[in-house]
C-alpha positions in Angstrom: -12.7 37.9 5.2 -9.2 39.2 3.8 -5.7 38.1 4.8 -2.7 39.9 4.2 0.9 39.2 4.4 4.6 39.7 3.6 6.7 37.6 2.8 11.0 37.9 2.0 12.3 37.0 -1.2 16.0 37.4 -2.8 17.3 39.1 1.3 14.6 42.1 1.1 10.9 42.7 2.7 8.4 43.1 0.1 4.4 43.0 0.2 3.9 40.9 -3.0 -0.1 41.0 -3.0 -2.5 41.8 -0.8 -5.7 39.4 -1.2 -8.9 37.8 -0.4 -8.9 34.5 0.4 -13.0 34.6 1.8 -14.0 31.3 -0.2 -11.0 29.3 1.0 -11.3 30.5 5.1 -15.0 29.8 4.9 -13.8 26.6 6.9 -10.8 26.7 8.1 -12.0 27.6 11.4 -12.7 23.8 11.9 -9.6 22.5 10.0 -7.4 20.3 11.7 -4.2 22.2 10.1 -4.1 26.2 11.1 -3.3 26.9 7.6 -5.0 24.6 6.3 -8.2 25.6 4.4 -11.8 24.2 3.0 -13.3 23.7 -0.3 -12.4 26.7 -2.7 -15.7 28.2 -4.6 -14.1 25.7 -7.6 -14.1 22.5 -5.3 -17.4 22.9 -4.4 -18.7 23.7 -7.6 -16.8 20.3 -8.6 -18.3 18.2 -6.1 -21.9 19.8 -6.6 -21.8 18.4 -10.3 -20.6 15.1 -8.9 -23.7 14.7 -6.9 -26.1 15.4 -9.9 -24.2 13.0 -12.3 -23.4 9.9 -10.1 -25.8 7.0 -9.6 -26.4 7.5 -6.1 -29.7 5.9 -6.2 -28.4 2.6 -6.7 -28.1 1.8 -2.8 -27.2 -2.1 -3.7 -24.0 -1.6 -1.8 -25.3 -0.6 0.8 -28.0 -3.1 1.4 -25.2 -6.2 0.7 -22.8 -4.1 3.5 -25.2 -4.6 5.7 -26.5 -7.9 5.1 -25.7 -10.5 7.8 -24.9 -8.3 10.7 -24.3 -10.1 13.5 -22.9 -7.9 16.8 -19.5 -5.4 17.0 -17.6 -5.4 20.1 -18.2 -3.2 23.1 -15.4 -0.7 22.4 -14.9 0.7 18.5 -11.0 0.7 19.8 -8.6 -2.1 19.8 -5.5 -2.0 22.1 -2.1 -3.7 22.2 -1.2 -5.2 25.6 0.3 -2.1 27.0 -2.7 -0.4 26.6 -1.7 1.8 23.2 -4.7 2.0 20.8 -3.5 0.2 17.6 -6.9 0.7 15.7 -9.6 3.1 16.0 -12.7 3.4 14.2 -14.5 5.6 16.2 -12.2 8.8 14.8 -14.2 8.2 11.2 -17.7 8.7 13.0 -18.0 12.6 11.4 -18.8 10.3 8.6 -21.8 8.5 10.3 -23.5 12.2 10.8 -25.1 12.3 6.9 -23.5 15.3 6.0 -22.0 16.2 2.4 -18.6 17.5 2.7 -17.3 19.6 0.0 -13.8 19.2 0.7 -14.6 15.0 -0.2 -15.4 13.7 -3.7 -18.8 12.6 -3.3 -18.0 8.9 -4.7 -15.0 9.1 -2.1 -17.4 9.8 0.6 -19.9 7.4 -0.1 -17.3 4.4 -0.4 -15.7 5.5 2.8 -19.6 5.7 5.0 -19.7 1.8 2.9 -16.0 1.1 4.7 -17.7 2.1 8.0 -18.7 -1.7 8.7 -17.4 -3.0 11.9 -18.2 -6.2 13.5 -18.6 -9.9 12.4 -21.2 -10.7 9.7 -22.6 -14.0 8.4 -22.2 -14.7 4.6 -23.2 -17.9 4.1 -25.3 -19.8 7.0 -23.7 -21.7 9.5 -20.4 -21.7 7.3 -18.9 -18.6 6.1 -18.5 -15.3 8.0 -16.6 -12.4 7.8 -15.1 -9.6 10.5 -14.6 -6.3 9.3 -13.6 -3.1 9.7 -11.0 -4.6 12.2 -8.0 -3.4 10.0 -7.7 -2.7 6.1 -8.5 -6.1 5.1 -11.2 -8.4 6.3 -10.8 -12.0 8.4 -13.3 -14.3 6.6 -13.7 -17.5 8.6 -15.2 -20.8 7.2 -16.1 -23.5 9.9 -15.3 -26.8 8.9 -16.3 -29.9 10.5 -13.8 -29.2 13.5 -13.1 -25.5 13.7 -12.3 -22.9 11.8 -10.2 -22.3 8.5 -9.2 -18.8 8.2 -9.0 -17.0 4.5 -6.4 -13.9 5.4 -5.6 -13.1 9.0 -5.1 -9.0 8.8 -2.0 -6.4 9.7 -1.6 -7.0 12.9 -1.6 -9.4 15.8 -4.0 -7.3 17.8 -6.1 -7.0 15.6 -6.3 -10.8 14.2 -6.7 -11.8 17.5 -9.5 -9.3 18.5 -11.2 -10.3 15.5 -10.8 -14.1 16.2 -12.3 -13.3 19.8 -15.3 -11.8 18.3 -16.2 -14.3 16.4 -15.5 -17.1 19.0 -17.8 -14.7 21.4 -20.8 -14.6 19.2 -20.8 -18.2 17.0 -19.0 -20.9 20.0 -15.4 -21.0 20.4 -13.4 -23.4 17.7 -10.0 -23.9 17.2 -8.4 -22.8 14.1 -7.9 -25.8 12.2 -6.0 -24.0 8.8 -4.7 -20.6 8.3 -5.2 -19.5 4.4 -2.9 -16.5 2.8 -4.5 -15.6 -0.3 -1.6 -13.5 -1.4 1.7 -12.3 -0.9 0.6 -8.6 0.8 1.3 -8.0 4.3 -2.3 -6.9 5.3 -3.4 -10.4 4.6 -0.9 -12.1 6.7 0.8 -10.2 9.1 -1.6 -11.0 11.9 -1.1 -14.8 11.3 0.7 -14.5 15.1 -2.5 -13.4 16.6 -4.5 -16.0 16.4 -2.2 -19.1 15.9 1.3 -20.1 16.9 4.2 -21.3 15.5 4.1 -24.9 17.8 0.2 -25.5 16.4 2.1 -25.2 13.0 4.7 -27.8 14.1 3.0 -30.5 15.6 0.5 -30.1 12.3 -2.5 -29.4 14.4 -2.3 -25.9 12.0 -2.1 -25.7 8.3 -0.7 -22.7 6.5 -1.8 -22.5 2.9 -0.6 -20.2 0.1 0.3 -19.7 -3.6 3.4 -20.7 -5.1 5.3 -18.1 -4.7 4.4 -16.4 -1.7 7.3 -16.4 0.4 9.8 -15.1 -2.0 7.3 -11.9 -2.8 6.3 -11.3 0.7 10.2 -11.2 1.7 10.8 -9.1 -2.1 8.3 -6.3 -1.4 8.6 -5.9 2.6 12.5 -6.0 2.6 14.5 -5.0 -0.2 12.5 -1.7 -0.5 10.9 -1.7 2.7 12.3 1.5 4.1 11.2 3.3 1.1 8.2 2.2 0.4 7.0 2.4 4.6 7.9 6.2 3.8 5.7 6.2 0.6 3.0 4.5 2.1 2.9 7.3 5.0 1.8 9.6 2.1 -0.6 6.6 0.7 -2.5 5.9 3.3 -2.2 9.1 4.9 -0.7 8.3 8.1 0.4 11.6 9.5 -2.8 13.7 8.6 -6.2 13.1 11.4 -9.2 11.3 10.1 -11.2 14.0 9.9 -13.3 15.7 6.6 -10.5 17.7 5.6 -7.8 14.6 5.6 -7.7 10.7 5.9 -11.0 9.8 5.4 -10.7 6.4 3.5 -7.9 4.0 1.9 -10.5 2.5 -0.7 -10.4 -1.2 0.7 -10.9 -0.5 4.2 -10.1 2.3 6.8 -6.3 2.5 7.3 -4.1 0.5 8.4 -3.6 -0.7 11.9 -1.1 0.2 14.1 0.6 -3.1 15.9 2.6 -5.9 15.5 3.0 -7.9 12.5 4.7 -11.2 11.9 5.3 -14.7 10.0 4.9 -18.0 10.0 5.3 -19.8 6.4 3.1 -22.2 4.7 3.0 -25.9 5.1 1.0 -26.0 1.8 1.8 -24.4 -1.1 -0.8 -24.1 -3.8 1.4 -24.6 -7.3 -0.7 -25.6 -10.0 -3.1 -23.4 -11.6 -6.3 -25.2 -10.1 -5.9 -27.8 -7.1 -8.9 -29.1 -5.4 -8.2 -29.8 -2.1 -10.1 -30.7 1.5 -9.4 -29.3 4.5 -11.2 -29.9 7.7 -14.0 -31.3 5.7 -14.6 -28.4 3.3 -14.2 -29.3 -0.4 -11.8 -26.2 -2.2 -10.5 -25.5 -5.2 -7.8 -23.2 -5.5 -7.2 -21.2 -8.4 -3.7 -19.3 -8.7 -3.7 -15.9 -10.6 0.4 -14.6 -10.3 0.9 -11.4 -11.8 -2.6 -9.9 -10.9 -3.4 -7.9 -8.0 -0.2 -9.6 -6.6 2.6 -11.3 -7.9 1.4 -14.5 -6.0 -2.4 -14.6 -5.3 -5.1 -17.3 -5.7 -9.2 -17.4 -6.0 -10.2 -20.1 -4.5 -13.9 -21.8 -5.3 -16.6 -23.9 -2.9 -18.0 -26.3 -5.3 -20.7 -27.7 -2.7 -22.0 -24.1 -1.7 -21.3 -22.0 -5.0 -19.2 -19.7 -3.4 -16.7 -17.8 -5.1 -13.9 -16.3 -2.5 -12.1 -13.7 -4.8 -8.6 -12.7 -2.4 -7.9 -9.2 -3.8 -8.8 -9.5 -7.2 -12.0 -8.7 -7.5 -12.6 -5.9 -4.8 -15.4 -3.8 -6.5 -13.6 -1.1 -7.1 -10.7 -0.3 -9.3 -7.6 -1.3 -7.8 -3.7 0.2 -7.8 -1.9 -1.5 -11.3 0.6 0.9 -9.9 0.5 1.1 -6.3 1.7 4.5 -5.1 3.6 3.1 -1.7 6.0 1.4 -4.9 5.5 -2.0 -6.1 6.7 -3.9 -9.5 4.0 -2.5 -11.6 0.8 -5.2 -12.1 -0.2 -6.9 -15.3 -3.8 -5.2 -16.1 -4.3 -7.2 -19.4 -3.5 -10.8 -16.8 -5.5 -9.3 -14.3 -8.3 -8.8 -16.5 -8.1 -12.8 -18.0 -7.8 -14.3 -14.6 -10.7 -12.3 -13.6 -12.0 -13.4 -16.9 -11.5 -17.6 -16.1 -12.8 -17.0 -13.0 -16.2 -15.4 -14.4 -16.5 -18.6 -17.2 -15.4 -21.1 -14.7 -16.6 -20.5 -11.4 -19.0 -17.2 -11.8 -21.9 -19.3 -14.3 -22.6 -21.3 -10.6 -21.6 -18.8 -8.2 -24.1 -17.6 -5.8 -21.9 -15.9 -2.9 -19.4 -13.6 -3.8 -16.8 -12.8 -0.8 -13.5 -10.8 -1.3 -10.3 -9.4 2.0 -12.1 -6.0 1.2 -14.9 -4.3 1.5 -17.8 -6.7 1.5 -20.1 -9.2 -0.5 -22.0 -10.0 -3.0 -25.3 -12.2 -3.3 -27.3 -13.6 -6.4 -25.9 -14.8 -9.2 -26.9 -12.1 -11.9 -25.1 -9.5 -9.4 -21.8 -11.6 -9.1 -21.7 -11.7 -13.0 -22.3 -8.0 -13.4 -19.6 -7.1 -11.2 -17.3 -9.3 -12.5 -17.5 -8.7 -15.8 -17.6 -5.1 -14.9 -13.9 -5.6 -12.9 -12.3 -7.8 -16.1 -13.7 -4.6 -18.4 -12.1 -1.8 -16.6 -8.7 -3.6 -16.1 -9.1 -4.7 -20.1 -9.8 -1.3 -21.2 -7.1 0.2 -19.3 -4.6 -2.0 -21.0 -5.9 -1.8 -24.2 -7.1 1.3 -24.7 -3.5 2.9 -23.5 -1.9 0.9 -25.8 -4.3 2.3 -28.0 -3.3 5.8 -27.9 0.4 4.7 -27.2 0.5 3.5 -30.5 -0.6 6.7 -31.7 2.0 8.4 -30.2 0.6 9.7 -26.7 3.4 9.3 -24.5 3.5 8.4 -20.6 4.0 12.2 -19.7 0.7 12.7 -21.4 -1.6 9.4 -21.7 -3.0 10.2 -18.1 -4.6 13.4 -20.0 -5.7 11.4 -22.9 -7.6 8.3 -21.3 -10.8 8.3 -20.3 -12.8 5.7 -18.5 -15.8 4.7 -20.8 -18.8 6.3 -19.4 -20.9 2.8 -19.2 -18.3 1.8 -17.0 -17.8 5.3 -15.1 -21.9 4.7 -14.1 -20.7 2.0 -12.1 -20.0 1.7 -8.8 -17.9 -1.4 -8.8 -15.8 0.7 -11.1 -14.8 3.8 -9.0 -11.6 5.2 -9.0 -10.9 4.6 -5.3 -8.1 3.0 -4.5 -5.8 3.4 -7.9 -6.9 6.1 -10.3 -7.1 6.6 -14.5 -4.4 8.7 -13.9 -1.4 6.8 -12.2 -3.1 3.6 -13.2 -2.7 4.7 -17.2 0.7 5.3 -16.7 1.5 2.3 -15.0 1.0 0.5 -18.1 2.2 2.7 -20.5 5.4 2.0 -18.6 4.8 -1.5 -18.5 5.3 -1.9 -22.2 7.2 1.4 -23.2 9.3 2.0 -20.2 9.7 5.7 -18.1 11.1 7.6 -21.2 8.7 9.5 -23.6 10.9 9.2 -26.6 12.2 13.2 -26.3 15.9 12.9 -26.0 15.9 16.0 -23.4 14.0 13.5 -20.9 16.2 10.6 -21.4 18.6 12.0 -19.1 17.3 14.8 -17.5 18.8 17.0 -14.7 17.3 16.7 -11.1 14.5 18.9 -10.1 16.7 20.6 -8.0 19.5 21.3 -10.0 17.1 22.4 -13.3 14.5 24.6 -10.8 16.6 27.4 -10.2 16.6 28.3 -14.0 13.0 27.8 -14.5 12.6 30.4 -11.2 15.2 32.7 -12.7 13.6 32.7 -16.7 10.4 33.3 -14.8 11.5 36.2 -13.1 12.3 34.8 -9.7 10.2 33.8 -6.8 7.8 36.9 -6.2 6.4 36.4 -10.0 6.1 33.0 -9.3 4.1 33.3 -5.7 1.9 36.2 -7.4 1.3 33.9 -10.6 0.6 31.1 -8.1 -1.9 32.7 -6.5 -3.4 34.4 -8.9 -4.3 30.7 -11.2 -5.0 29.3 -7.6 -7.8 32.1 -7.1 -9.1 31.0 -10.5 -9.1 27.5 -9.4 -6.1 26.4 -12.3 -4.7 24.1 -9.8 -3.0 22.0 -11.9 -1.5 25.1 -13.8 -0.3 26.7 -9.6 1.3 23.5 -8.7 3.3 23.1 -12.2 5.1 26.6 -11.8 4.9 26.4 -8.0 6.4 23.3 -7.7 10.0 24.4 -9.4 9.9 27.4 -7.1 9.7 24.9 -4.1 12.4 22.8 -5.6 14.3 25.9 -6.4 13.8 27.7 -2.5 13.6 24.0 -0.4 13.5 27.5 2.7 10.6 29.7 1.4 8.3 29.1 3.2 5.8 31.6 1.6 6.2 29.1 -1.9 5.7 26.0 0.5 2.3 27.4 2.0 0.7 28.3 -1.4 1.6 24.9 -2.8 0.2 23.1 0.0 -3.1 25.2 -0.8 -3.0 24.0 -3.9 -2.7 20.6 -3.5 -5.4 20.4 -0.6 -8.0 21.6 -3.0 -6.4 19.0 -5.8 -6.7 16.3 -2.8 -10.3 17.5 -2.6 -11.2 16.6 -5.9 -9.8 13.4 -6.0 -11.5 10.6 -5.8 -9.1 8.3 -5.7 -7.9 8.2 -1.7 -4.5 7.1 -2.5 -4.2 10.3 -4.5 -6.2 12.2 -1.9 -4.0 10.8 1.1 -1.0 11.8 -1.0 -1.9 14.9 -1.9 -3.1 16.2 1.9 -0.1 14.9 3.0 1.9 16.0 1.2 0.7 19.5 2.1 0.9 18.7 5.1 4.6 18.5 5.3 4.8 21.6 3.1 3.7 23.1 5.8 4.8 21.4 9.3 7.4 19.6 7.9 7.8 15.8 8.1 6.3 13.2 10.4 8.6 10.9 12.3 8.0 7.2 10.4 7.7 3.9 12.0 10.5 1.4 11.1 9.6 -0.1 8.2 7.2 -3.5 8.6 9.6 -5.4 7.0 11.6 -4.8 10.2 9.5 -6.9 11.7 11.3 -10.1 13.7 9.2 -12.5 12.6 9.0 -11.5 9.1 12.7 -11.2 9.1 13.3 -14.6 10.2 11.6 -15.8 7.4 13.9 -14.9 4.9 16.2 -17.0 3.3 19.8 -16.8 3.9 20.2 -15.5 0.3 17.8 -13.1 0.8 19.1 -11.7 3.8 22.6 -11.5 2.4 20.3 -9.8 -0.9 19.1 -7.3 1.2 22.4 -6.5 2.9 23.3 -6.0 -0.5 20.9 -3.1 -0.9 22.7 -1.2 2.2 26.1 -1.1 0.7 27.7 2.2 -0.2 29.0 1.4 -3.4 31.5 4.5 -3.6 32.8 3.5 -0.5 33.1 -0.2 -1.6 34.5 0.8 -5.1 37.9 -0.5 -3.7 37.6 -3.2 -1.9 37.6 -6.8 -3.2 37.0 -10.1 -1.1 35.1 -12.9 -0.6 33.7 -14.6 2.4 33.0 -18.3 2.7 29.4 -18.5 5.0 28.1 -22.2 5.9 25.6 -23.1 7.8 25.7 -26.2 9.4 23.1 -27.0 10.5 21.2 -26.5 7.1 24.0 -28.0 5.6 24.2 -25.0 3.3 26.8 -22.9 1.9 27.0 -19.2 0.7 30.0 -17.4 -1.3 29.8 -14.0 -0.7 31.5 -11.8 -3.2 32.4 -7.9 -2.8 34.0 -6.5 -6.5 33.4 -3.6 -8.4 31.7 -2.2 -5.5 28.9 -4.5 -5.3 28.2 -7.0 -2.8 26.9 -10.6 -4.7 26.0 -14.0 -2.8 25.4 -17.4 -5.0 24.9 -20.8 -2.9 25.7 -24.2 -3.1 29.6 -23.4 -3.4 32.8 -22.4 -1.1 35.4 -20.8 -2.3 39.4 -22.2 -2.2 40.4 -18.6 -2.1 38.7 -17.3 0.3 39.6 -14.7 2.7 37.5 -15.7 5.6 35.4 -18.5 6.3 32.5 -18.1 8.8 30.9 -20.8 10.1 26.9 -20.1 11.9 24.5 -22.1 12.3 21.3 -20.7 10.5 18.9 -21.2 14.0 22.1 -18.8 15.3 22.0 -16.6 12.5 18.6 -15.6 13.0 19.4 -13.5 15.8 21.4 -11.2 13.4 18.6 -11.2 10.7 16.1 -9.8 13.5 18.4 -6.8 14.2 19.0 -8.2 17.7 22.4 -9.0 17.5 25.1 -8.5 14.5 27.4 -10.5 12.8 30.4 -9.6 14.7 29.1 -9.6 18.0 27.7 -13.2 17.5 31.0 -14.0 16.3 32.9 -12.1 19.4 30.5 -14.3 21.6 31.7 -17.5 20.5 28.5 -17.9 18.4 29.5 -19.9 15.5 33.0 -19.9 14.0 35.5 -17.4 11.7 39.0 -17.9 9.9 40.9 -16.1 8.0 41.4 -12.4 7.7 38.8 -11.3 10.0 39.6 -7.8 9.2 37.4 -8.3 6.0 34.6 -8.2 8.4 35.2 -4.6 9.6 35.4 -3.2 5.6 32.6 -4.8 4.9 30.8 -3.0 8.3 32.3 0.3 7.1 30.4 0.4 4.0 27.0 -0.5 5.3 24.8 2.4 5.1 21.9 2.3 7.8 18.3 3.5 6.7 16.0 6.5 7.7 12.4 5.9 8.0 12.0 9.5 8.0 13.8 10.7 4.4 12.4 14.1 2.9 10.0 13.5 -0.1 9.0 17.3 -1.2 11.7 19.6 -0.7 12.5 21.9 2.5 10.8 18.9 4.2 12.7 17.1 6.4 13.4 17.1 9.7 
């Protein structure tokens, strides 16, 4: 099958090749973009070598997936009250049919069939049970002598609560009696709504337990950068492409991530010394806090009566994100690796249960071991071995070529590339210790892509040699090679649409290869909006009025922070008096040299406006349902002074869009 085409380039027609494109149309009939494409000759090639290398004869994982299976509900769907589907499992069934799909990495395909659990399972007898495949994360639910205590509560209140349900349905309904966080990432808590309530909190029938620390980082990483990093993790977790073998397929840990409401409520109990025993409805734990590991605050936490080791999001069984591609501070491997590490000597020696939020467990002790120790090598080696050939002079621009997973730990599963990669993940801490810059002077301070692309294009002799070039190391299956040259054309020509298309080709067949399904996702989607532009994006979750009511009043006011215009603001200069009453707290807030600064504890003499609000009234504002002026116009709290500071400060106040263009020529 051939396919020809013009395209316009430099403001005249020209046919630029004429070629066949029979071994990438083979299955695009069935692909759920119209020029969209399947596996390339390459790709397949690729994935065929996979299949004869990989150990897929150790079905272990499969066997322990399984174990304990209990019931699912009656409909693979669950729904928010108005009837919208806010999860949906039943759009990954292609991969319940046993084919092999060249247009998935073979390891990628088998860890996604694994992520195909759904329904409640029993871990441990009459004590320890998990629900999954109800959201990214799993709900693990320990009964205690009175009801039940609940390690991580998912995304979403629909989904918590559905999950909750199901387990009351099948094992006797119990109340909850506490509510554990493990960590300071929103899948694990943002449900917490769902299945218990603020008032069960206050009059203490509740307890909320989490690591010291957790309330500034969950309020750090879903605000300040929230709106960028809900764009980022569109492209992560692959949010605007279908579910289907030629896009999402799989986020690693779990599915995707659900669709509904997420919320707040903060602890009662915070966990702050490196080991605390405690007992809560009956059940003897000991908590074990591992900051700056998977998260920034995270904790293990041990059963000492049943040997059962509960690992949060440390220990996963596969190789996690050291830098996650939605944006995060970049993780620790070398700590993650030593609390993994104290965790194996003090706990894994007796541990005969192994349960993690993802994915799904592990029985016997001489299994737990290997898998542990197999987790604490590949975060180790990363580390060390990067800093290995950093010291040799590879730089970060190249180290993702130079390291190489050792092969004894490449031949096993519970060190897959699947949800980070070798390749972002060896950068990640190469910049950890070295920083972004390479040590050339001409990338200290480099132009912008799109101000340095239009030379590249016109030393390369403009945009039809590029797109012939392009497609001439795409037909040879040079990927990597297309996209580099490709790439400045696009940057170069945001409007030719011709460049856009043959990029996207390119990276589809890249987001084949890969493994690892945040590359995948980001990849496909990416080529995605090449193509079709890009999606509309959901306000970001820290948006969300619960979650934004439980920031501080400094954090709010740091987060306003992040929305001033500072060109705009380079002029003004005030200061703004804020108490709070009813906390009995006060706030200087500071605008100079175009930055807006907040300290507490203090009130200024000098001020040139006080505003007096109670916090309970200020809450309203930090939800978005109300602002500071019209609160203030309303007779809600107080104001003197020269209220007219109010209105420069509004002026400069820039207001965020989900949907920014990533690639060029993308936006809407």
């Amino acid at each position: 099958m051939s396919r020809y085409f013009s395209i316009r380039v430099a403001g005249k027609s020209a046919i630029v090749f004429a070629l066949s494109l029979w071994v990438l149309v083979a299955l695009a009939q069935d692909h759920f973009n119209p020029k969209g494409f399947g596996a390339s000759r390459y790709t397949s090639q690729l994935q065929s070598e996979l299949r004869e290398g990989l150990p897929f004869d150790d079905q272990r994982d499969f066997e322990e997936s399984r174990r304990g299976f209990i019931a699912e509900p009656g409909s693979r769907q669950i729904l928010a009250a108005n009837g919208r589907v806010v999860w949906d499992m039943t759009r990954y069934d292609f991969l319940l049919e046993g084919s092999e799909f060249d247009s998935i990495h073979p390891s990628l395909q088998r860890q996604a069939t694994l992520n195909m659990n759904y329904g409640l399972y029993e871990v441990v007898p009459d004590f320890i049970y998990q629900v999954r495949g109800f959201d990214l994360a799993n709900m693990t639910l320990v009964k205690g002598d009175s009801g039940w205590i609940l390690f991580d509560v998912l995304l979403t209140t629909q989904t918590a609560s559905a999950a909750l349900a199901l387990a009351n349905e099948q094992l006797g309904e119990l109340p909850v009696r506490a509510v554990i966080y493990s960590h300071s990432h929103i899948d694990h808590f943002g449900g917490v709504r769902g299945v218990i309530s603020e008032e069960d909190v206050q009059t203490g029938t509740v307890q909320v337990i989490a690591p010291l620390g957790f309330m500034q980082e969950a309020i750090a990483e879903n605000v300040y950068a929230g709106n960028a990093m809900s764009r980022r993790a569109g492209l992560q977790y692959g949010r605007g492409i279908p579910s289907d073998p030629f896009g999402q397929v799989d986020s690693a840990i779990g599915k995707a991530l659900a669709a509904g409401t997420t919320g707040l409520i903060a602890p009662t109990l915070v966990i702050e010394d490196e080991f605390e025993e405690h007992v809560i409805d009956g059940v003897r734990l000991v908590f074990q806090n591992t900051p700056g590991t998977e998260a920034p605050a995270e904790m293990n936490t041990w059963f000492p009566d049943q040997k059962v080791f509960w690992a949060a999001e440390n220990i996963t069984a596969t190789i996690h994100n050291v830098y996650t591609l939605r944006g995060a501070l970049v993780r620790d491997a070398l700590q993650w690796s030593k609390q993994i590490n104290e965790a194996l000597y003090r706990f894994g020696q007796e541990a005969e249960v192994l349960v993690s939020s993802h994915n799904w467990p592990r029985w016997g002790n001489e299994r737990i071991q290997q898998v542990m120790r197999t987790q604490r090598d590949a975060y180790a080696n990363l580390n060390n071995q990067v800093l290995n050939l950093a010291n040799q002079g590879v730089t970060i621009n190249e180290i993702h070529n130079e390291y190489k997973v050792p092969e004894s730990l490449g031949q096993q599963w519970s060190a897959r590339q699947y949800h980070g990669s070798e390749f972002h993940n060896s950068r990640a801490v190469l910049n950890r210790y070295l920083g972004y810059w390479d040590g050339n002077p001409a990338t200290l301070a480099p132009l912008s892509p799109s101000d340095s692309a239009p030379l590249y294009v016109e030393m390369m002799g403009g945009s039809a040699a590029i797109i012939s070039r392009g497609q001439a190391l795409h037909e040879r299956g040079e990927y990597r090679l297309a996209m580099e040259i490709l790439n400045k054309l696009v940057y170069a020509e945001p409007q030719n649409q011709a460049a856009k298309d043959l990029l996207a080709a390119v990276f589809e067949q890249l987001g084949y290869q890969y493994e690892s399904a945040s590359m995948r996702n980001v990849f496909l989607s990416s080529a995605q909006e090449l193509r079709n532009g890009a999606p509309a994006v959901a306000a970001a979750r820290g948006a969300s009025p619960s979650l934004a009511r439980a920031m501080t009043t400094t954090q709010w006011w740091d987060a306003m922070a992040t929305r001033v215009d500072s060109q705009l603001a380079d002029s003004l200069n005030f200061s703004i008096n804020f108490i709070s009453p009813d906390t009995e707290q006060s706030f200087v807030i500071e605008m100079s040299g175009g930055t807006l600064s907040n300290i507490e504890g203090y009130v200024a003499d000098d001020a040139d406006v006080t505003i007096s609000m109670n916090r309970s009234d200020l809450e309203t504002v930090i939800m978005g349902q109300a602002t500071l002026a019209s609160q203030l116009q309303a007779g809600v709290g107080t104001v003197t002074g020269n209220q007219a500071v109010l209105l420069q400060l509004n002026s400069v106040l820039v207001s965020f869009d989900s949907s920014f263009e990533v690639m060029p020529g993308t936006g809407n």
